[in-house]
C-alpha positions in Angstrom: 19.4 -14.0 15.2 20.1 -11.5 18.3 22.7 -9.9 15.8 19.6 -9.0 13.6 17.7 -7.4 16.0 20.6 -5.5 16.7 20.6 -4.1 13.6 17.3 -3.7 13.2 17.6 -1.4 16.4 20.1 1.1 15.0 18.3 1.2 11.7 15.6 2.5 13.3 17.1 4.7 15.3 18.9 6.2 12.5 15.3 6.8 10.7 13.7 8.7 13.7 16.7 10.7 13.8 16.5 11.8 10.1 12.6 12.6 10.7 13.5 14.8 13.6 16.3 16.5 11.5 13.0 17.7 9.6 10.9 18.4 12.5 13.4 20.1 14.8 13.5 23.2 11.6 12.9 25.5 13.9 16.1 25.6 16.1 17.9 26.3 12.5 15.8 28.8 11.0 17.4 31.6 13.1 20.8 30.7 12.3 19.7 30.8 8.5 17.8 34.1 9.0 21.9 35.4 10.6 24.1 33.6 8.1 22.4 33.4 4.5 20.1 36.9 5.1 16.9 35.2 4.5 13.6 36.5 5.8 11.2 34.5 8.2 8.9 33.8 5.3 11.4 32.5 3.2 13.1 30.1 5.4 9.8 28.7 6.0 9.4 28.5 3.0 12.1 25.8 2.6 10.5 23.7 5.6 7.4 24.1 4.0 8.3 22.7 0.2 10.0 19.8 2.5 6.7 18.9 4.0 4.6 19.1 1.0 7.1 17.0 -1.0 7.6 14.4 2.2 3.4 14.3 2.5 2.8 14.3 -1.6 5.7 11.3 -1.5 3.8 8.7 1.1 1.3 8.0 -1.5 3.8 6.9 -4.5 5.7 5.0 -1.8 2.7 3.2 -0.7 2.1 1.7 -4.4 5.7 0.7 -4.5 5.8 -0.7 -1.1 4.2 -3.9 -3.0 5.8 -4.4 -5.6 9.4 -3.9 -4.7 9.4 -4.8 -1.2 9.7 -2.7 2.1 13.5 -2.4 2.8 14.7 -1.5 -0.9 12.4 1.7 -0.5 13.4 2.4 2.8 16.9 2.4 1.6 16.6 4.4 -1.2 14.3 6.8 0.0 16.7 7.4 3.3 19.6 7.7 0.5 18.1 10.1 -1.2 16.6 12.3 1.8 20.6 12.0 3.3 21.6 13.3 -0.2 19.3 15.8 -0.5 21.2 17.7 2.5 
């Protein structure tokens, strides 16, 4: 049982770090500005599509949540956001 928790633990830890890969953008964005040319506006633009899709995504999540149960979705939706980069 205290095994589980343990688990449990680094799980979440592993989530928050994966959200604050997306909220800590802005210590990247001048290293993308240097090494890939891009302008201000269009590396925001990146962190911004990222929001919109992560916001837009809560609501099919939260119809699925029901009927396929809470840690499938969490695995597959940390899968695919680890994929994505």
């Amino acid at each position: 049982m205290r095994y589980r928790a343990y688990i449990i633990l680094a799980a979440a830890i592993l989530i928050e770090l994966l959200i604050g890969a997306t909220l800590g953008w802005g210590a990247f964005v001048p290293l993308i500005i240097k090494y890939y040319g891009y302008s201000a506006v269009r590396s925001q633009m990146i962190f911004s599509v990222t929001i919109v899709v992560f916001s837009l995504s809560i609501f099919g999540y939260g119809r699925v949540i029901g009927r396929i149960g809470e840690r499938v979705l969490l695995l597959g939706g940390s899968l695919l956001y680890i994929l994505a980069y």
